[in-house]
DRENTI-16077 format. One record per residue (C-alpha): residue number from 1; residue in three letters; x, y, z. Coordinates in Angstrom, 1 decimal. Example, Ala and Ser with C-alpha at 12.3 -4.5 7.8 and 13.67 -1.06 7.14 Angstrom:
2
k->1&r->Ala&u->12.3&v->-4.5&w->7.8;
k->2&r->Ser&u->13.7&v->-1.1&w->7.1;
% end
This chain:
183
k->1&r->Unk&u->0.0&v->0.0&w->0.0;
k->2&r->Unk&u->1.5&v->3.2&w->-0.9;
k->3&r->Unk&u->1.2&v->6.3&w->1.8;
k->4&r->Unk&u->2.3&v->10.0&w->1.9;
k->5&r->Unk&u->4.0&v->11.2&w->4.6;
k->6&r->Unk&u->3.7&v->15.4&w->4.7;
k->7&r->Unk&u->6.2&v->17.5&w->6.7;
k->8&r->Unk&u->5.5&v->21.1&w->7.2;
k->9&r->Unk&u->9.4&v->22.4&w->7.7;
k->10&r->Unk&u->7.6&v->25.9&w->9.5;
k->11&r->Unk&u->4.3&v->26.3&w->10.3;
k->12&r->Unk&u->2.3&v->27.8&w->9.6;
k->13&r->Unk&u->3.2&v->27.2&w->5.9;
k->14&r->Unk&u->2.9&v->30.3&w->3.8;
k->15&r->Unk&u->5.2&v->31.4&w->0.6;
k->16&r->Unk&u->7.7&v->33.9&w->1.9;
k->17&r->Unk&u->7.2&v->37.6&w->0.5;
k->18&r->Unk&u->7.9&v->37.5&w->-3.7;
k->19&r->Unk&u->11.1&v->40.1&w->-4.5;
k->20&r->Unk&u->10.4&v->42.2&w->-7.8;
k->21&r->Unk&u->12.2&v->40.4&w->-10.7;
k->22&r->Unk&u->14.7&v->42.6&w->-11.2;
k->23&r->Unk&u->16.2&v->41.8&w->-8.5;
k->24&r->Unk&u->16.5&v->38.4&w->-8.7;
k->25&r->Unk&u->19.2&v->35.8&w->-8.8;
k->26&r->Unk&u->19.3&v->32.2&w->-8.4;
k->27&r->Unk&u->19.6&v->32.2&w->-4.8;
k->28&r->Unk&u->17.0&v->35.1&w->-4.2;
k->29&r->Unk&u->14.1&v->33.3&w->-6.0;
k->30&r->Unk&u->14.4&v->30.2&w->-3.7;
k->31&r->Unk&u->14.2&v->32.4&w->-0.8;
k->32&r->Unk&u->11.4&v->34.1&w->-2.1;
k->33&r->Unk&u->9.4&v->31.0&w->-3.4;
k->34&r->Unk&u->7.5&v->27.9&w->-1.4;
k->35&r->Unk&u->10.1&v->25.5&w->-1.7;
k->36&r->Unk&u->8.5&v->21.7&w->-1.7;
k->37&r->Unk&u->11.1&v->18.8&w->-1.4;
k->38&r->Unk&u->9.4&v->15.7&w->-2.5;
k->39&r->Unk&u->11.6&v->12.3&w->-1.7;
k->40&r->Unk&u->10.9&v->8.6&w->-2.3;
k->41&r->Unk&u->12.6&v->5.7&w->-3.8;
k->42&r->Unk&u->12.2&v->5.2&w->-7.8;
k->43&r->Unk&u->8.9&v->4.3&w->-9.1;
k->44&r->Unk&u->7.1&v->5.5&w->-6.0;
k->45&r->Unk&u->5.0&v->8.1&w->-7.8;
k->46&r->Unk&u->6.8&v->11.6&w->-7.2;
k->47&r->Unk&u->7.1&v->12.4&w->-11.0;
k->48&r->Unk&u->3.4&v->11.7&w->-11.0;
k->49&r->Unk&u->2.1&v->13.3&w->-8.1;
k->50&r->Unk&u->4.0&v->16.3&w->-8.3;
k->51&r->Unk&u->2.8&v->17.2&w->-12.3;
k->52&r->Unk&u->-0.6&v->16.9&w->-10.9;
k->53&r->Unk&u->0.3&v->19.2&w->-7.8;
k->54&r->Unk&u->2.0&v->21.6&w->-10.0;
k->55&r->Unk&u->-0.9&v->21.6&w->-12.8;
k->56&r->Unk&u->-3.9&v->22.1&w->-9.8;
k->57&r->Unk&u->-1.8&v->24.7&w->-7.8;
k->58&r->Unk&u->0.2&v->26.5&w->-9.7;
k->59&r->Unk&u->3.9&v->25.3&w->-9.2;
k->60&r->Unk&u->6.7&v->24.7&w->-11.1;
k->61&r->Unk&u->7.7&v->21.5&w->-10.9;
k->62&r->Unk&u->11.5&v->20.4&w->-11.0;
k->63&r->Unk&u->11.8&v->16.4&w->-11.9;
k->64&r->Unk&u->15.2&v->15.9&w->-11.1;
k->65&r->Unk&u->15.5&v->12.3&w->-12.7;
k->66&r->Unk&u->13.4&v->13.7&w->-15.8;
k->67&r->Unk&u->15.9&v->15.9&w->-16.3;
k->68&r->Unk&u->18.8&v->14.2&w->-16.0;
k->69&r->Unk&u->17.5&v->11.3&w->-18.5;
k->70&r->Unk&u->17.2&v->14.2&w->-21.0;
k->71&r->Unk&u->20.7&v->15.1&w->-20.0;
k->72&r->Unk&u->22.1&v->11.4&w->-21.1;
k->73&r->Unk&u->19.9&v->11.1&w->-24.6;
k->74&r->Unk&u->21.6&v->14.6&w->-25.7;
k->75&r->Unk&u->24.9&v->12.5&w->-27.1;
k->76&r->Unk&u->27.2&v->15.1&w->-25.4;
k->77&r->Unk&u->30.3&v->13.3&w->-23.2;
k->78&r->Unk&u->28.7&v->14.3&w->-20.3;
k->79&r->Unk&u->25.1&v->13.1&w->-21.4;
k->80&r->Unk&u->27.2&v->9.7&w->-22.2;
k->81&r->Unk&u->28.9&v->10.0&w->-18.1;
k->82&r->Unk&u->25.1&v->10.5&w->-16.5;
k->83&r->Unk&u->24.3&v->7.6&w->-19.3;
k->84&r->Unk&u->27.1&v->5.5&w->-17.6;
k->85&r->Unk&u->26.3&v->6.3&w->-14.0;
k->86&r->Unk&u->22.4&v->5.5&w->-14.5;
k->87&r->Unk&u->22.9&v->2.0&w->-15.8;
k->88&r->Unk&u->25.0&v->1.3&w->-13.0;
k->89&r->Unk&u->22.2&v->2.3&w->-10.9;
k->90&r->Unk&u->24.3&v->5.0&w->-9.1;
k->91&r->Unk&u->24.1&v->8.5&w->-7.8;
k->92&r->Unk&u->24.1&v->11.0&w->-10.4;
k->93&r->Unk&u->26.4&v->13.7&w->-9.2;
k->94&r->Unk&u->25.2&v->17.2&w->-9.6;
k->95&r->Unk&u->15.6&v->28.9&w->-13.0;
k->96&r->Unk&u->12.5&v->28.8&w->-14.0;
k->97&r->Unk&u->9.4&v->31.4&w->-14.8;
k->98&r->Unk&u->7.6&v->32.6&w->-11.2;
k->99&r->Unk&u->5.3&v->30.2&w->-9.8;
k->100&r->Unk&u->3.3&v->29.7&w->-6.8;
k->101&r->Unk&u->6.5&v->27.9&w->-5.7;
k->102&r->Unk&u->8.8&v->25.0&w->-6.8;
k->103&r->Unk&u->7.9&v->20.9&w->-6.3;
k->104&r->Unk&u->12.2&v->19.7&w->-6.4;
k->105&r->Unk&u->10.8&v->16.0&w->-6.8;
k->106&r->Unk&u->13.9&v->13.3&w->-6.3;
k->107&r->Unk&u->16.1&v->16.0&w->-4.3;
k->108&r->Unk&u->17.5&v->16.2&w->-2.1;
k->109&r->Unk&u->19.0&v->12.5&w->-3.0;
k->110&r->Unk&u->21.9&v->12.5&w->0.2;
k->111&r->Unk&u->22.9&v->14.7&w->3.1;
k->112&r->Unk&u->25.5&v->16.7&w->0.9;
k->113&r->Unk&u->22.9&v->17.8&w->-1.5;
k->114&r->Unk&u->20.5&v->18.9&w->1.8;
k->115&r->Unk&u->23.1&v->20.8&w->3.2;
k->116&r->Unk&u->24.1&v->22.7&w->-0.7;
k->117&r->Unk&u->20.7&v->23.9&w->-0.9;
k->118&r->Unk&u->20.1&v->25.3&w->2.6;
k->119&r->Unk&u->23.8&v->27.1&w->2.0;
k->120&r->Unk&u->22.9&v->28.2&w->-1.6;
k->121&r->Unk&u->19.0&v->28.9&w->-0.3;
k->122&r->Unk&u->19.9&v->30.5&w->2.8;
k->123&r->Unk&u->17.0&v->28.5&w->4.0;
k->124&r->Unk&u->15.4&v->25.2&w->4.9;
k->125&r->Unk&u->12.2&v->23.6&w->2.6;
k->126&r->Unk&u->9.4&v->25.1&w->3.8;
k->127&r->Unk&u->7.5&v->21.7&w->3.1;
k->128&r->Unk&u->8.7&v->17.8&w->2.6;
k->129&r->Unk&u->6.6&v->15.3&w->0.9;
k->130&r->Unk&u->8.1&v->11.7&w->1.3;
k->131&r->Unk&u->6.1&v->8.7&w->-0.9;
k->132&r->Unk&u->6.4&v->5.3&w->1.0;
k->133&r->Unk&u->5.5&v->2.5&w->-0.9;
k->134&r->Unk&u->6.3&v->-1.4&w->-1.5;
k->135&r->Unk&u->10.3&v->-2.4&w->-3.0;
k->136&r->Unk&u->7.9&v->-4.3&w->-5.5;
k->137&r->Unk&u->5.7&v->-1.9&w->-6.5;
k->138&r->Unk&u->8.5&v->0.5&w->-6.9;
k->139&r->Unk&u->10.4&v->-2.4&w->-9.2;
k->140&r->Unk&u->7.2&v->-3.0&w->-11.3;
k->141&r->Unk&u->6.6&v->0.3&w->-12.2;
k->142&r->Unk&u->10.6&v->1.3&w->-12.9;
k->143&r->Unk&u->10.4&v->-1.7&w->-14.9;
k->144&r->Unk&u->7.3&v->-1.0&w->-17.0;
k->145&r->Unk&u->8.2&v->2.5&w->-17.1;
k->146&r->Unk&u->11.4&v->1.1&w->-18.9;
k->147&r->Unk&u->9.6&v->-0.6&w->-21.3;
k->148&r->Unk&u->7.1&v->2.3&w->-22.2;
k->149&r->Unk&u->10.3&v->4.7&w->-22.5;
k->150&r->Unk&u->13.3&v->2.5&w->-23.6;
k->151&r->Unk&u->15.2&v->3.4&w->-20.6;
k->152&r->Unk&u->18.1&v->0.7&w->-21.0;
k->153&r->Unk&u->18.7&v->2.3&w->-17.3;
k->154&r->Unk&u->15.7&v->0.6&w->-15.8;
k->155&r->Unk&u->16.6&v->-2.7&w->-15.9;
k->156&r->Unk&u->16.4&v->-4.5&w->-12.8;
k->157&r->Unk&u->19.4&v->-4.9&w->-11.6;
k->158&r->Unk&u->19.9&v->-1.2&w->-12.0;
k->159&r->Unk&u->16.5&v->-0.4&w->-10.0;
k->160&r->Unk&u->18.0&v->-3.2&w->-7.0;
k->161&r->Unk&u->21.1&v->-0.6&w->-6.7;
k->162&r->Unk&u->19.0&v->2.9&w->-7.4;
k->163&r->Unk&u->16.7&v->1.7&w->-4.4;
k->164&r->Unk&u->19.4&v->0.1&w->-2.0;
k->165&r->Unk&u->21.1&v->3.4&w->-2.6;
k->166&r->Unk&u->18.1&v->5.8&w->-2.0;
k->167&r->Unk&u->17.7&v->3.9&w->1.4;
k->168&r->Unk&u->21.2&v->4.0&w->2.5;
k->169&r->Unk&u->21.9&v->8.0&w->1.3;
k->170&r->Unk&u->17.9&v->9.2&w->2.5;
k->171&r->Unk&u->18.1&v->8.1&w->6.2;
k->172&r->Unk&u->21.1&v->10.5&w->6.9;
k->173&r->Unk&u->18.9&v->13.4&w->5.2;
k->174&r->Unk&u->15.5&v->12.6&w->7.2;
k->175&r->Unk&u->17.5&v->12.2&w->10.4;
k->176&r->Unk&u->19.4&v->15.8&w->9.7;
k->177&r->Unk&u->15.6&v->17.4&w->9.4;
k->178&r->Unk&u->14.9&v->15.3&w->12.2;
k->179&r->Unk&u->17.1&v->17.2&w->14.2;
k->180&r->Unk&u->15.9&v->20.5&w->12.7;
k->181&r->Unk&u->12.7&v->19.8&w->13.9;
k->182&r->Unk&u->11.5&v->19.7&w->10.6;
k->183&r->Unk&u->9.8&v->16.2&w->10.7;
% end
């Protein structure tokens, strides 16, 4: 059975005060935007979820995975690299139009990356979504979606390693909001 477990980082949850656009860099529209981490292991339904999220209430919606697949198919060497690293079933290594705020689905994938964004940020999520749901189900529908897609990456073994990794690097990253009192 799948479940969603919601985490308001501060409550009550409200989108911080919007900064004109002109003034505006990287960094500055994160702290002015609702920023909506959404974790779970592959197949779990983030990708999903979050279109429908961003299409009822206006956010923009950042599929990490989604776009680093697009990254590999471009034929560039470092498309090829993220090519390579996906079919082992590892850890990748790593603005748009104003929104109502920004799903980040897949991210933050390990402690380092958690850390990054608060320094870059200069703040915490406001919200975190996390998608539990069966290591089966998650295999089925990687597997299927490989099928549909052509994803040579979604082959099971691969999936065996993306989710044995997603357990292993996630705990550290719950535990560290944890201690934030954030969950």
């Amino acid at each position: 059975m799948d479940t969603v477990t919601v985490v308001p980082a501060r409550w009550p949850l409200q989108a911080p005060t919007p900064l004109p656009p002109s003034c505006l860099g990287t960094a500055d529209i994160l702290k002015s935007s609702l920023i909506i981490f959404v974790m779970g292991g592959p197949g779990c339904g983030k990708e999903t979820k979050c279109k429908n999220m961003a299409t009822k209430y206006g956010f923009c919606h950042v599929g990490l995975g989604q776009l680093l697949w697009q990254k590999a198919q471009q034929g560039t060497r470092r498309g090829q690299k993220i090519h390579d690293v996906m079919l082992q079933g590892l850890l990748v290594p790593t603005v748009r139009d104003p929104s109502r705020g920004f799903l980040i689905d897949g991210f933050p994938r390990e402690l380092r990356q958690a850390k990054e964004f608060e320094h870059i940020a200069g703040q915490a999520p406001n919200l975190i979504i996390v998608f539990h749901c069966s290591m089966e189900t998650m295999v089925q529908r990687v597997l299927h979606r490989g099928q549909v897609e052509c994803r040579a990456s979604d082959c099971k073994l691969a999936i065996c390693q993306r989710l044995d990794m997603h357990y292993t690097l996630c705990e550290p990253t719950l535990a560290l909001y944890q201690q934030k009192n954030l969950l």
